[in-house]
C-alpha positions as CSV (number, residue, x, y, z in Angstrom):
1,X,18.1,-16.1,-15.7
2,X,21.2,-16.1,-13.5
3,X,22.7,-19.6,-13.1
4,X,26.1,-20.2,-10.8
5,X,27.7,-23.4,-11.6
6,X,30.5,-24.9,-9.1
7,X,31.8,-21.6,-7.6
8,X,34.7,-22.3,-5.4
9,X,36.4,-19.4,-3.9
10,X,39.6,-19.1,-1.8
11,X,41.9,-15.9,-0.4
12,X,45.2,-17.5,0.3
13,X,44.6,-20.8,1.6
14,X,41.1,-20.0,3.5
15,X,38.0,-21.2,1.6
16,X,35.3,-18.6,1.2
17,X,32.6,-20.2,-0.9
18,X,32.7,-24.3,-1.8
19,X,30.6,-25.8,-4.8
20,X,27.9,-23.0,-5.1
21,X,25.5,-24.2,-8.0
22,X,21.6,-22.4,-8.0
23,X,20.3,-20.8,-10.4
24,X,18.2,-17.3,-9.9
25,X,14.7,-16.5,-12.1
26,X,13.4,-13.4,-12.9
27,X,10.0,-12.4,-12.0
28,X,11.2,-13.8,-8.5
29,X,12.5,-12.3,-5.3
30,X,15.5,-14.2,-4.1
31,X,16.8,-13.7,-0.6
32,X,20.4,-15.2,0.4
33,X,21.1,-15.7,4.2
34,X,22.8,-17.3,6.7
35,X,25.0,-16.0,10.0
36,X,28.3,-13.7,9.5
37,X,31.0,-15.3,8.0
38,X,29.4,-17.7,5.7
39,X,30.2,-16.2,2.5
40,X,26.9,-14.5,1.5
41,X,28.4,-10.8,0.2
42,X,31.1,-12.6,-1.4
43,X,28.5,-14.6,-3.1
44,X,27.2,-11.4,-4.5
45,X,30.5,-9.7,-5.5
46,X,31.0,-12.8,-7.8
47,X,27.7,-13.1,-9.5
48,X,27.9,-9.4,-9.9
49,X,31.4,-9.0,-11.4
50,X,32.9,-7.5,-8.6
51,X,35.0,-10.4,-7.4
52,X,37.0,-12.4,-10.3
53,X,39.6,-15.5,-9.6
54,X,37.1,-17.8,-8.4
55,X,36.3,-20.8,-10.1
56,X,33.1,-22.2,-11.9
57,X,31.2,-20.1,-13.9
58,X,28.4,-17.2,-13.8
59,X,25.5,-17.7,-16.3
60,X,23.7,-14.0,-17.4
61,X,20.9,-15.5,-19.8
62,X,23.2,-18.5,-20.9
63,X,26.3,-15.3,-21.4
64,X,29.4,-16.0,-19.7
65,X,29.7,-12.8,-17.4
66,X,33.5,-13.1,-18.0
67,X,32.6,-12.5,-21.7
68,X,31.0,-9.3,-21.0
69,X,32.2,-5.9,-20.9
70,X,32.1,-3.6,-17.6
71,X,30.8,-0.4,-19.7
72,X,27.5,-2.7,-21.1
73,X,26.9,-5.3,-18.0
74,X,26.4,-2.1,-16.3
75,X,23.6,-0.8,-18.7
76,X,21.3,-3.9,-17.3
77,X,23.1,-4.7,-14.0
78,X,22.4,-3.0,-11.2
79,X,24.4,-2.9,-7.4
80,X,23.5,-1.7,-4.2
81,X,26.5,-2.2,-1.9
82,X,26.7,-2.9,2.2
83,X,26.9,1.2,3.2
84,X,27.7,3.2,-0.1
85,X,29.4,6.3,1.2
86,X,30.3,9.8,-0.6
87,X,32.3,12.3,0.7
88,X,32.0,14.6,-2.0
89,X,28.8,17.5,-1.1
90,X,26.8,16.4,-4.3
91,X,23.1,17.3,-4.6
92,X,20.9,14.3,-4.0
93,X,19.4,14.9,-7.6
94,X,23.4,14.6,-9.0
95,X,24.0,11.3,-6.4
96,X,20.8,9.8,-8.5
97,X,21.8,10.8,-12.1
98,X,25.2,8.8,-10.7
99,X,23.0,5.8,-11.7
100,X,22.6,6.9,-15.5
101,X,26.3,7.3,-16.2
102,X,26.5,3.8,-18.4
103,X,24.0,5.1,-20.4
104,X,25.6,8.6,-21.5
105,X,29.1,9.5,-22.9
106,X,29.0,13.4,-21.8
107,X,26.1,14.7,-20.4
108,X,22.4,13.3,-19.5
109,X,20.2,14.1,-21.8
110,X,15.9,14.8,-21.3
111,X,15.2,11.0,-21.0
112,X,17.8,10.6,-18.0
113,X,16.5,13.3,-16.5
114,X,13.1,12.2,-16.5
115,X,13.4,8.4,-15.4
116,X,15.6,10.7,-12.3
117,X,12.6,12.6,-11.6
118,X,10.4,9.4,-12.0
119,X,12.3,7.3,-9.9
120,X,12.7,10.1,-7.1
121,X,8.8,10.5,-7.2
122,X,8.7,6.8,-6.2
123,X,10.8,7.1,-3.6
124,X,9.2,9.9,-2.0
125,X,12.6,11.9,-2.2
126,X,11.2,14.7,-4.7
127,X,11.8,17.4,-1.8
128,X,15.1,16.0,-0.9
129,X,16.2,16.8,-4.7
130,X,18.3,20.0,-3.9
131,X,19.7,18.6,-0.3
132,X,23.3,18.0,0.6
133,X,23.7,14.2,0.3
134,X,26.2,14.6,3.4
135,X,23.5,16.2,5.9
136,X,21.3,13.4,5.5
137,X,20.2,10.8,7.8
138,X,21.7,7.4,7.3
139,X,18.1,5.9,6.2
140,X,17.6,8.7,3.9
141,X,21.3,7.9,2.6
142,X,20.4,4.8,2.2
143,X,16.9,5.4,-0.1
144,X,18.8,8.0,-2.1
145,X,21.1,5.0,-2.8
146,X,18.5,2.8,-4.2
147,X,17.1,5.6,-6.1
148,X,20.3,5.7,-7.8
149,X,20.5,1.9,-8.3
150,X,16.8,1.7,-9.5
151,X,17.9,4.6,-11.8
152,X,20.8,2.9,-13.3
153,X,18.7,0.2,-14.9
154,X,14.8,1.9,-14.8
155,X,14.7,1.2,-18.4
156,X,14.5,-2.6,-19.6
157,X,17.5,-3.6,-21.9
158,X,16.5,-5.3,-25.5
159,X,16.9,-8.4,-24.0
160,X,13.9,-8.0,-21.2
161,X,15.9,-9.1,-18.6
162,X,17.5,-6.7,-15.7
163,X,19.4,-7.3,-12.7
164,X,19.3,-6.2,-9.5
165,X,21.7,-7.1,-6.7
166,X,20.6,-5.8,-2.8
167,X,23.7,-6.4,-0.1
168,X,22.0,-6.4,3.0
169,X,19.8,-2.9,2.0
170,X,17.9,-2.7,5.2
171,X,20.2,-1.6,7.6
172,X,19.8,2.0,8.3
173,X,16.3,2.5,7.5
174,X,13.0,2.3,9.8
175,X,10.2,0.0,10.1
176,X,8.1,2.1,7.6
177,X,10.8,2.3,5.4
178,X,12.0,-1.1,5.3
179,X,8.7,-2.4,4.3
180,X,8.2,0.4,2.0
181,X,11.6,-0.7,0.1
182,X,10.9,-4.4,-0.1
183,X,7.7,-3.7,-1.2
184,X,9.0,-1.3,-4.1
185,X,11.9,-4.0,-4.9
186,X,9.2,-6.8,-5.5
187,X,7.3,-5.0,-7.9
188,X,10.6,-4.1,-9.8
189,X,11.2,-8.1,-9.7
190,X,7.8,-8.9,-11.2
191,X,8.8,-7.0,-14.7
192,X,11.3,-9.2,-16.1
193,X,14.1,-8.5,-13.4
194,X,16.7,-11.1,-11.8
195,X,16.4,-9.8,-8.1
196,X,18.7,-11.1,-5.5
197,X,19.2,-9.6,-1.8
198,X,21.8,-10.5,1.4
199,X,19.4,-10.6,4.3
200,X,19.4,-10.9,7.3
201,X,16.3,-10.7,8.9
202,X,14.3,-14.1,8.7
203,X,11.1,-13.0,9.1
204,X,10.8,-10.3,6.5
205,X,12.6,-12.6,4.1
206,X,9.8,-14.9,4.1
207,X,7.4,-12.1,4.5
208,X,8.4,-11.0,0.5
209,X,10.8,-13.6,-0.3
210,X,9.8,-16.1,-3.2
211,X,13.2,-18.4,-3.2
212,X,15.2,-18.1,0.2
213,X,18.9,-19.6,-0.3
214,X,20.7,-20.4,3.3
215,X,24.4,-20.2,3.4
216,X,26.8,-21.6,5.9
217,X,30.7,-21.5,5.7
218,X,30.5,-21.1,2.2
219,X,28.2,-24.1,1.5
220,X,25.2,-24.2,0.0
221,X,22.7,-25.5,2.9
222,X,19.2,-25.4,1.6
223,X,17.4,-23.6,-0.9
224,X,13.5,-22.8,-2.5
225,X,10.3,-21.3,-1.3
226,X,9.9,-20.2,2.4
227,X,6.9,-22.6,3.4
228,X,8.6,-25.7,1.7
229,X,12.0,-25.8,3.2
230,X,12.0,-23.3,6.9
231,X,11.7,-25.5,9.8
232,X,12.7,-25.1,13.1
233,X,15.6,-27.8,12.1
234,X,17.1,-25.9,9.6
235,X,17.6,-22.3,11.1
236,X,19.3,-24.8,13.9
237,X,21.6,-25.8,11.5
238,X,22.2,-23.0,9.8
239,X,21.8,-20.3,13.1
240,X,22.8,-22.4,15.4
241,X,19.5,-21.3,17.7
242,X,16.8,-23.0,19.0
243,X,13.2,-21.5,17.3
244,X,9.3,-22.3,16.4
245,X,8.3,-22.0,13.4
246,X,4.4,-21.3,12.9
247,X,2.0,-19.9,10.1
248,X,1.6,-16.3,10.5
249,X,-2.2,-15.6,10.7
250,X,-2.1,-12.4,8.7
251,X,0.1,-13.1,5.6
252,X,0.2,-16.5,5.5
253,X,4.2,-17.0,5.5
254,X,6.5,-19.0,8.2
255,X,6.7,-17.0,11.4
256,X,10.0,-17.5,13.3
257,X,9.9,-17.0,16.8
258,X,13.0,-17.3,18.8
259,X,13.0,-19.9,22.0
């Protein structure tokens, strides 16, 4: 598991994040949100090992992640970042095999290649292999991305347990494709992976969601599953909008709808 105890963050004399302490399973799909501002991709950077000079501590199965090396935390722990640009004119096969770098000193070997070729076969990107990365659209950017992140840690480490960060992952891609990605990261979640997404849209969370954590100027507002604790009072509190919140009739899940 991932646990967060007493995170405080500041930059200069501003304060970022104040108190964070949750703790993240695997086998679950955890969803962080809450309006702009409130500290939720500097949450991330932090429990991923982006961000140091914060104080508390990040838990990786009971391992301080200060403890850890870069080269090894990256063998296990995976990040998809808001936007991931290139500017160099790789292949989109070479902007996936990005993600088995930890894993080889020189070059990839059969097994790299393969998990590639596995992982771009579940992404529907097998025809894309020998495109420019630069002529594509955003959206298919933006699943070539994943496939890279999903490639990084497709293999589970000795200990069982992966991690997978999402920062807001939704953004340039379609209807079809959003649901299709969610959809892909929840079954990745169900084999002994910590998964942990920014979102932003309140309605898919719950829609594939198991935990849903709401931030708000760097406090930890509220926090566990979707039908126990989203109310019409809380995304006030949180959103600052006015909404119902109803059962939806088809999958059973809280249904905001904005009044």
């Amino acid at each position: 598991m991932l646990k967060a105890n007493n995170i405080h963050y500041k930059i200069s004399k501003k304060e970022i994040l104040n108190d964070i302490t949750l703790e993240f399973l695997p086998g679950e799909f955890n969803m962080i949100l809450g309006p702009n501002g409130s500290g939720k991709s500097t949450f991330l950077k932090i429990f991923s090992g982006e961000i140091n000079g914060y104080d508390g501590t990040i838990l990786y199965n009971g391992e301080k992640i200060s403890s850890q090396k870069k080269e090894t935390l990256a063998k296990y722990r995976a990040v998809m970042s808001q936007q991931p640009e290139l500017s160099f004119p790789l292949m989109v096969d070479e902007v996936v095999m990005m993600g088995r770098y930890p894993h080889f000193n020189f070059n990839p070997n059969k097994k790299d290649f393969a998990i590639c070729d596995e992982v771009m076969e579940r992404m529907h990107l097998s025809s894309f292999k020998e495109r420019n990365y630069l002529t594509l659209s955003g959206g298919e950017k933006q699943r070539v991305q994943f496939a890279r992140v999903l490639a990084q840690i497709w293999e589970k480490p000795q200990n069982g347990i992966r991690y997978l960060f999402l920062d807001e992952p939704l953004a340039s891609l379609d209807i079809n494709y959003q649901q299709e990605f969610l959809q892909i990261a929840r079954e990745f979640a169900q084999e002994d992976t910590v998964l942990v997404a920014v979102m932003h849209d309140i309605n898919l969370a719950t829609q594939y969601a198991d935990k849903l954590f709401f931030l708000k100027q760097g406090k930890l507002i509220a926090n566990g599953r979707p039908k126990e604790i989203l109310n019409q009072a809380l995304i006030k509190v949180v959103f600052g909008v006015n909404t119902t919140v109803i059962d939806n009739p088809v999958t059973n899940t809280p249904l905001v709808i904005y009044t």
